[in-house]
C-alpha positions, 0 to 999 in steps of 0.5 A: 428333527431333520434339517435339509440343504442343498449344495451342488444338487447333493442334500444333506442332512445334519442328523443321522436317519430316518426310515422311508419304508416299513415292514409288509407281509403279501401274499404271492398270486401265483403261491397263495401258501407262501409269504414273502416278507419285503425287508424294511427299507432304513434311509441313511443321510447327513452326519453320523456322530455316534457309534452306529450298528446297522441291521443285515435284516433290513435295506439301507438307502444312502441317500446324499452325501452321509459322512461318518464323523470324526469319533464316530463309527459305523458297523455293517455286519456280514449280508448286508445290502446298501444302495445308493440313491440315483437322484442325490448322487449317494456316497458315503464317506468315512472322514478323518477320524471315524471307522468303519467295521465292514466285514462280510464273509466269503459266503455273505458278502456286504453289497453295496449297489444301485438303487435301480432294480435289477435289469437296470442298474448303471454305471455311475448310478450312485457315486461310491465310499471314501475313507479317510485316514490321518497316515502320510500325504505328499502334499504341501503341509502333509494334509488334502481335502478330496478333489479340493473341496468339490464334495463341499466345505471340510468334507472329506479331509485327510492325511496327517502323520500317523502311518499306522492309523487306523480307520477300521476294516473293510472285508469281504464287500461288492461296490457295485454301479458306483462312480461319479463326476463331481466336477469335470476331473473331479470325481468320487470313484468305486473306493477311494482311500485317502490318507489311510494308514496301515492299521487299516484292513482291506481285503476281498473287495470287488468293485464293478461297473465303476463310472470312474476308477475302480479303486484310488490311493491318494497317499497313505499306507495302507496295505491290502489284498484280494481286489477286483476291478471289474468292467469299469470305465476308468483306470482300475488302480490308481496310485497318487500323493504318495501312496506307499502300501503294499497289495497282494492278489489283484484282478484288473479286467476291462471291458471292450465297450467301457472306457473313459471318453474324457481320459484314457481307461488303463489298468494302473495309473501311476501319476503323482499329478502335483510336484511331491513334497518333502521328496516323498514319491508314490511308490506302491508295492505289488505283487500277483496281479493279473490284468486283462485288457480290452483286446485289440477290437475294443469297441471304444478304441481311442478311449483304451489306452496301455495296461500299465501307465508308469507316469510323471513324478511317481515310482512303482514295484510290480511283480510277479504279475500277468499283462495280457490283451492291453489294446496298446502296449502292454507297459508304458513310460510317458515321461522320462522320470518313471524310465529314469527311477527303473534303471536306478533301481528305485522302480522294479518291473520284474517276474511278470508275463506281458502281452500288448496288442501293439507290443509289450513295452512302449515309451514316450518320445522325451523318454532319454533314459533308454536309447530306443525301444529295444533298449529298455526290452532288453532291460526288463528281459533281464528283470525276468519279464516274459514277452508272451505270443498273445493272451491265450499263452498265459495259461489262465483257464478263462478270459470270457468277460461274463464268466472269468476264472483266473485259475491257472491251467497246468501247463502256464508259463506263471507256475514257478516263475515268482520270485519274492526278494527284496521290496516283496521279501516281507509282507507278502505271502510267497507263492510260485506262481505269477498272476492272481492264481494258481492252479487251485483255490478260486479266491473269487468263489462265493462273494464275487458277482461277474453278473451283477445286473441280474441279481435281486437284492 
């Protein structure tokens, strides 16, 4: 049987499916000779306690909250369509313990999108996948509960002292429309990784039209690579509780009329929000990025903020990187700790190309660790940093927001500018050029949708 309850306006279930729709065969109008077969319609809700395999010939609906259990699994092969149910806020959530086997292929990508049929679809229709780890959390006793237990009791637990645990795989997937507020700053983003340990893989995810951030750390030490942030409204990453990975290859571009009307919309929030324990500070590793910002004439202007956000209690390495047409600055450093770690050396800013609508570098008024603004350009001048004259001098073949390609042209300033030492001299592939991509091999072709509102699933 199927028992319900409700909490918060989300349902669920303490057993695993049940199926809504079945099977049918009709006859086109218009081609009376052709048969078109509508694929079966599965409903995932409630808890997942076994090893489940689901079917790339058949639709799945999320449908509340429906969590994977400690001991469980879930696999989804490549082609594999999910959609998440507007009504009940639809998630699904890899607990502590479970995994999750997610692999698509460049050419048949898993999906996961709205429920609405396309033409449309919404931002924040469902609210998106969390998976959680048992790696390393700088919260008091080393363990969190997402957003404090806003999703419901024991939901959504991680962290631990496992740096290399392992929550599965998750390759080649698009979260598309997903992205929720839970509670007023609280919310469930595009993909959450909280407490995930590096024996996790994650690469070639594409989330867009997100209602909050695109992808958020909380902790851990997963690495990944290949990530897309496209047109959300929030931060596209976000980094807190002590996330240490490592991320190669990442693409951040905003849309001008999308932001965040509560917060500030950025490409990088680095914001360890409560005091850090143990002294274990968030410091994520990364290296060619580009980021593209909303441009000077973003339709929301109060709402975009900077392109990079070093902010309170939290050290970051970015490298290799392009930052072009933030609608503010470029890079800022809100307070004095983020300016503080990059002079000692424990935050890295260097071989990146920035431009910033109203400069590249920006600082807080109670930053102290540098004189004045003139100061600390000075100092990332040092690091290799390039000041560009405007975004079209990076060199990338396309910024049109509908039809993006990152490849780069080949008279760039990127090209044979990366530099792989120190932080970036393991883990990392060492390329010669800044930015997402070089001059050839379009990462993003075949499982990337820059038009996803369109698309028939």
């Amino acid at each position: 049987m199927i028992m319900n309850f409700k909490r918060n306006n989300f349902y669920l279930s303490v057993l695993f499916m049940a199926v809504l729709s079945m099977s049918a065969c009709k006859k086109d109008s218009k081609k009376e000779d052709e048969e078109i077969v509508d694929k079966e319609q599965v409903v995932l809700k409630g808890q997942i306690t076994t090893a489940v395999k689901l079917d790339a010939s058949k639709i799945y609906l999320l449908s509340g909250f429906v969590r994977v259990m400690d001991g469980a699994s879930i696999e989804i092969p490549a082609g594999t369509v999910i959609k998440g149910e507007i009504a009940s806020n639809a998630a699904l959530i890899i607990e502590r313990g479970a995994k999750i086997t997610a692999n698509g292929t460049a050419s048949n990508p898993i999906i996961f999108t709205s429920a609405r049929p396309e033409g449309q679809r919404e931002t924040g229709d469902w609210a998106g996948v969390i998976i959680c780890g048992k790696s390393t959390v700088n919260v008091a006793g080393g363990e969190a509960q997402y957003e404090n237990g806003a999703l419901g009791v024991d939901v959504a637990k991680y962290g631990g002292s496992v740096p290399a645990d392992n929550s599965g795989s998750f390759s080649y997937v698009r979260i598309e429309y997903a992205g929720y507020a839970v509670q007023p700053d609280k919310e469930i983003n595009g993909l959450t990784l909280c407490g995930v340990g590096s024996g996790t893989a994650v690469n070639h995810v594409q989330v867009s039209y997100g209602g909050d951030d695109s992808f958020e750390f909380f902790g851990g030490t997963v690495n990944a690579t290949h990530l897309i942030a496209y047109r959300g409204v929030d931060d596209d990453f976000d980094f807190d509780q002590g996330y240490s990975g490592k991320i190669q290859y990442g693409i951040s571009i905003k849309d001008p009329a999308a932001a965040d009307k509560i917060g500030v919309s950025r490409g990088i929030e680095l914001e360890n929000k409560g005091t850090p324990a143990n002294s274990v500070y968030t410091r994520p590793v990364l290296s060619n990025f580009t980021f593209i910002g909303p441009g000077a004439q973003s339709n929301v202007l109060t709402f975009h903020g900077a392109g990079i956000h070093y902010g309170q209690n939290s050290r970051m390495v970015l490298a290799n990187s392009i930052i072009v047409n933030a609608r503010l600055a470029a890079v800022e450093f809100n307070t004095d700790f983020p300016a503080a770690e990059l002079k000692a050396g424990r935050s890295l800013f260097t071989n990146n190309l920035v431009f910033g609508n109203a400069g590249s570098y920006s600082l807080n008024t109670n930053v102290t660790s540098f004189a004045d603004l003139a100061a600390l350009t000075t100092f990332l001048t040092a690091q290799g940093n390039v000041t560009l004259n405007s975004a079209a001098a990076a060199g990338i073949t396309s910024l049109a927001l509908d039809a993006p390609n990152l490849l780069l042209t080949s008279s760039s300033p990127a090209l044979g500018k990366a530099s792989f030492t120190g932080d970036l001299a393991a883990g990392f592939t060492a390329e010669t050029f800044v930015g997402a991509m070089g001059t050839s091999g379009n990462w993003a072709t075949g499982w990337v949708n820059w038009t996803p509102n369109v698309t028939v699933y």
